[in-house]
N, C-alpha and C positions, 0 to 999 in steps of 0.2 A: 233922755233925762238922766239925773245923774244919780247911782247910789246913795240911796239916804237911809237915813233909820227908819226901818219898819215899824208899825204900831202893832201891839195885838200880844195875845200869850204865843209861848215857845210851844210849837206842834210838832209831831212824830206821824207822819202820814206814810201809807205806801201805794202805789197803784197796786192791783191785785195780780200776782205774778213776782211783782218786780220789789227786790227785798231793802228794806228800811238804810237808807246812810246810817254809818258810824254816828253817835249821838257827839262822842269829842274825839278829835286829832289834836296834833301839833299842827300842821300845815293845809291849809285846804288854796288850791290853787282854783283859778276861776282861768279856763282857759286850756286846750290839752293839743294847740298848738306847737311846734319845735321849743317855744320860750315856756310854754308850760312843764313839758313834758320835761324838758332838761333841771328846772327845777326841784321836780320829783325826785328824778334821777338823783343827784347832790343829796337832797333835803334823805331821801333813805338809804346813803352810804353815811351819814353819820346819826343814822340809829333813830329818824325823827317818821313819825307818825302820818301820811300822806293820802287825802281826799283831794284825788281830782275832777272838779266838774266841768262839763263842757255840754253848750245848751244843747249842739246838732246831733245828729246819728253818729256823726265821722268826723273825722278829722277832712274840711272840704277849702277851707282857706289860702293863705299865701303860702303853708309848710308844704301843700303837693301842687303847689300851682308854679314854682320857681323848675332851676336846672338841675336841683341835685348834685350841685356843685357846691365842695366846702373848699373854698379859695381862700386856701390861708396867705400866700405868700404874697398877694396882693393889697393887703392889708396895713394899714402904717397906723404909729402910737397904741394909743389903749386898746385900739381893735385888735392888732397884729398881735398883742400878749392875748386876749381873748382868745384868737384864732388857736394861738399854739397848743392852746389847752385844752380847746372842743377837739382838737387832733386826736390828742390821745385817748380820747373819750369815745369819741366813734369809733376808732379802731377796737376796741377793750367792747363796748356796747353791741358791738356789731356780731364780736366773738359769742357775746354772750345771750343775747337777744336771737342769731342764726338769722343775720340777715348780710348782705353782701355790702361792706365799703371796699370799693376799687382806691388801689392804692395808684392812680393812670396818672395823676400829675396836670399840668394844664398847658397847653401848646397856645400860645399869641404868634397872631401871622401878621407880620410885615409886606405892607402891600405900598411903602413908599421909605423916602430914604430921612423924613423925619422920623418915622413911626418906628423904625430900626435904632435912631441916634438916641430914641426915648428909651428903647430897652437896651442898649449897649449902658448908658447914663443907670439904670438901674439896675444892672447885671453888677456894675463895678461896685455898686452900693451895697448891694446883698450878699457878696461872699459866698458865692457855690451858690444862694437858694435860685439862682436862674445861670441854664447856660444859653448862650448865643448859637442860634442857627445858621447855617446858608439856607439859600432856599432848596437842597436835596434836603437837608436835613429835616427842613418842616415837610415838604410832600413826604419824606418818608417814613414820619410820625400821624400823618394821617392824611387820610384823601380827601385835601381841597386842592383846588385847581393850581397850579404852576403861574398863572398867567397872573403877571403884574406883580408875583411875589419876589420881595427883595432880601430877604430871611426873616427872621424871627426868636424866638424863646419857649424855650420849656425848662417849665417849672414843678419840681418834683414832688415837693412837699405835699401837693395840691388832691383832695379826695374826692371818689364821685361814689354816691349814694343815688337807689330809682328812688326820686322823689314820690314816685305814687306810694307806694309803699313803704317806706324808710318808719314814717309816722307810726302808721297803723302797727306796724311792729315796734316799737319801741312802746306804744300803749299794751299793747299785748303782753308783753316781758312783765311791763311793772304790774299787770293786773295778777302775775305770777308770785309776786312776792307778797310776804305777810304785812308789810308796813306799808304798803300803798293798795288805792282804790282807785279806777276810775272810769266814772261814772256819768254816760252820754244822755244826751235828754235830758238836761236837766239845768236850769238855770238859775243865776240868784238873783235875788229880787229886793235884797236888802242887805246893811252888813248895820250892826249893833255894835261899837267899841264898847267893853265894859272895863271894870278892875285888872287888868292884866291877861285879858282875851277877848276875842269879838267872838257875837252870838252873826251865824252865816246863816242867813234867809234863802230856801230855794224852793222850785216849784215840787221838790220830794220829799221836805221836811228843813228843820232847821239841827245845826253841826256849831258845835261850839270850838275855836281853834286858838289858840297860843299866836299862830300869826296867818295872814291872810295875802298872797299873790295875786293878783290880778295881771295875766298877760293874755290881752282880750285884741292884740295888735293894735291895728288902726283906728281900734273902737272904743281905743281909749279917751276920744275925744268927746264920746256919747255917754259916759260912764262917769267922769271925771273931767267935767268940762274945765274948771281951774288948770289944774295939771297942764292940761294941753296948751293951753291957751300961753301960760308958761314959759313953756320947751318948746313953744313957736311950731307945734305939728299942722304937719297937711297930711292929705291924703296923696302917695303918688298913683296914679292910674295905671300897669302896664298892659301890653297886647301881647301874644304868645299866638303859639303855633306848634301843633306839630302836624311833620309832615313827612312826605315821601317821595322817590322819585314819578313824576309826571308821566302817564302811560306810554308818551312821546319817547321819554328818555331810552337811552340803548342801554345804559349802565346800570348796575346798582350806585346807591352811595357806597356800601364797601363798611368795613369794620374802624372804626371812630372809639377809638378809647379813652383818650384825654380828653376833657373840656377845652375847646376853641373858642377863643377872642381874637380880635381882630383890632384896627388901630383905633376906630370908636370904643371900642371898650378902653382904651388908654386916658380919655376923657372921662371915666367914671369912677376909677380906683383909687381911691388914698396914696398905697402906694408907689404910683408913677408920678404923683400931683407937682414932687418937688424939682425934676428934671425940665432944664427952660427949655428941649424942645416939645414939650407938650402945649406950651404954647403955640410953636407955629404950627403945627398937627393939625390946631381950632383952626389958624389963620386960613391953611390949605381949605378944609373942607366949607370954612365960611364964603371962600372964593368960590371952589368947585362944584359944592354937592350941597349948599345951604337946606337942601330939604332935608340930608342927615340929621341935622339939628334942630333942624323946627319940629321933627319927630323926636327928638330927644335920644336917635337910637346907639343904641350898644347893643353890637349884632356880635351874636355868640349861640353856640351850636352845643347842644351836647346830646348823645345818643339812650335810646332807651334801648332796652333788654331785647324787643323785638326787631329790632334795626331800621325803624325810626325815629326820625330825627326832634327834639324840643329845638325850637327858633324863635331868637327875639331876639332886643326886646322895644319896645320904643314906650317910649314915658311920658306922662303929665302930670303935673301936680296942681291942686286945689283943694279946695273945703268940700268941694257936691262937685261930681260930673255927671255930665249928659251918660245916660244909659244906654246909647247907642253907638255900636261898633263901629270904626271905620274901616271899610273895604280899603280903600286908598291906601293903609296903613299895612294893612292885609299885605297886599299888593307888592307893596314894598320890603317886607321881609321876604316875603317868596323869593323876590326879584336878585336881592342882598343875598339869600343864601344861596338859590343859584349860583352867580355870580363866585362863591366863595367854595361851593364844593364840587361849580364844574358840572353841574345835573340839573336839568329843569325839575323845579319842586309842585308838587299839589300839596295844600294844606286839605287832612282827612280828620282835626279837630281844629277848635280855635276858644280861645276863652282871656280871660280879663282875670289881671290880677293887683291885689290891693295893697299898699303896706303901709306904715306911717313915715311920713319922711320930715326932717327937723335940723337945723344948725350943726346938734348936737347928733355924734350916732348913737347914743344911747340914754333909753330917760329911765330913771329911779327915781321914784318922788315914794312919800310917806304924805297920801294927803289925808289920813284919819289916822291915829295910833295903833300901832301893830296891824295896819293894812298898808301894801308895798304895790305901785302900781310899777310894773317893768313891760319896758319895750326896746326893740331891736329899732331905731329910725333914721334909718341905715342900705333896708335893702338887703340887710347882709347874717339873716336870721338864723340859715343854717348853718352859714360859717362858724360864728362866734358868740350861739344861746347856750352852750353847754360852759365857756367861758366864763361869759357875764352872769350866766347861773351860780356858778363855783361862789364867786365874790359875792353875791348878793346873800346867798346862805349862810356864806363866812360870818359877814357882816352880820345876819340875824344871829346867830349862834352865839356871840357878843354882846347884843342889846339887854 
């Protein structure tokens, strides 16, 4: 149901223990997701006043449910400016906050000789930001299999962050500074536009703000059903994995430093979209492998700290999905990274992740005065929230 005006007088409540919100900020963000949080971020480098609330314990969403990959170079138009700019931000953030951005870059494996004409076609586009492999050159940037590789690209620009944790530190940091709060458990349940601020309803008291964020991702459809309705949002469904080598296996996987894509991933990024042979890429695998696509998958690898693998991802998009998992889907990424890094896999988690997907990759609506609903609908949250942060504050700092 959608944020509306609450009825009733302005209360200052605290559970016992747990100490009373700020009564006024500049900024209260709803949301302490990558899009919230980068908000914050922006909103208290220029001097502005910052409550952030988020209903869960933790940050448990799409910000540590992805690779941990910040794929700038893959990016095209408004996003690709985005990108360039959360770049400099996580590196500088990461210094500062003491958490680790791998500067690895991102490896795309060529496993046919459109999939190679599609990155030579956007190697000559970008100028340095990709160079062209043979295939020593990709086995020698990391350990996927030889077999059926035709070369490929690496792409330097490209950062890798542990998703589990990236978040949680980055909340941590701002909870460090004087001009930001933020604050778990806690939800709002109303927003009051008044005279040139909204009064913010929550289950901890009510906070009176100058301006109001909402990055609640996908959920912005529950929240703000115009909006969505709109900006033409769905939900996309993904499937994930991590995993490891299969007891079976004689090998480890071995040390994986860059993010791996593969030629389904050529079908998912901006940046290759305008190369005519990513056309025939589709044409191939709609011949060969049409279950790639009925799963929707963009099979991409990237490693965690303990040297285990994240693997996905395959996609759906709707308004409600079934809540039950599909093995068969399972199955198939096991089967995909197998196949790609040369090692029978066991999956030793497995979980579902949400995000909003829409026309557009990105939605800014104002659908009450001095309240900003933003989302990333896109996919591409970690990439380019620190970006579309920067711009959207701009923009408030101006109103």
């Amino acid at each position: 149901m959608p944020l509306r005006q609450a009825q009733g007088v302005s209360r200052r409540t605290s559970l016992p223990g747990v100490p009373l919100l700020p009564s006024r900020v500049d900024l209260v963000i709803v949301g302490a997701g990558i899009v919230g949080l980068a908000h914050a971020v922006e909103a208290i480098s220029r001097g502005w006043s910052v409550l952030v609330v988020e209903r869960d314990a933790r940050a448990v969403g799409a910000s540590v449910r992805n690779f941990g990959h910040i794929g700038v170079t893959t990016q095209d138009g408004i996003a690709l400016s985005y990108a360039l700019a959360a770049r400099e931000r996580w590196l500088r953030l990461g210094k500062e906050a003491g958490f680790a951005v791998r500067e690895t870059g991102t490896l795309v494996v060529a496993r046919a000789d459109d999939e190679l004409a599609v990155l030579d076609d956007f190697a000559a586009r970008r100028d340095g930001d990709a160079q062209i492999l043979t295939r020593k050159g990709v086995t020698d940037r990391a350990p996927v299999s030889p077999r059926g590789v035709t070369g490929g690209a690496f792409l330097p620009l490209d950062l890798r962050v542990d998703q589990r944790t990236a978040v949680a530190a980055v909340a941590a940091w701002l909870n460090t500074r004087r001009e930001c709060r933020v604050e778990w458990s806690t939800s709002v349940v109303g927003l009051e536009p008044g005279s040139g601020v909204t009064l913010v309803r929550t289950t901890r008291g009510d906070v009176v703000a100058r301006r109001v964020v909402c990055a609640v991702g996908h959920e912005v459809e529950r929240l703000f059903p115009v909006a969505a309705l709109e900006a033409g949002i769905q939900q996309c469904r993904q499937q994930m994995l991590r995993a490891e080598p299969a007891r079976s296996a004689r090998r480890a996987i071995g040390e994986i430093g860059p993010a791996v894509l593969t030629g389904t991933s050529l079908l998912r990024h901006d940046g290759f979209a305008w190369s005519p042979s990513v056309a025939r890429v589709r044409e191939r695998l709609a011949q060969d492998r049409p279950d790639l696509l009925e799963a929707g998958l963009n099979l991409m690898v990237t490693q965690l700290p303990d040297g285990t693998v994240t693997l996905g991802e395959t996609r759906a998009y709707g308004f409600t999905h079934e809540p039950f998992r599909s093995q068969a889907l399972d199955d198939l990424l096991l089967a995909e990274g197998a196949a790609l890094l040369g090692v029978p896999l066991q999956a030793i988690e497995r979980w579902d992740a949400t995000y909003p997907s829409a026309p557009q990759p990105f939605l800014v609506s104002e659908p009450m005065p001095g309240v900003s609903v933003v989302s990333v609908t896109s996919g591409i949250g970690m990439t380019c929230a620190f970006g579309l942060a920067a711009k959207v504050v701009e923009e408030a700092l101006r109103s």
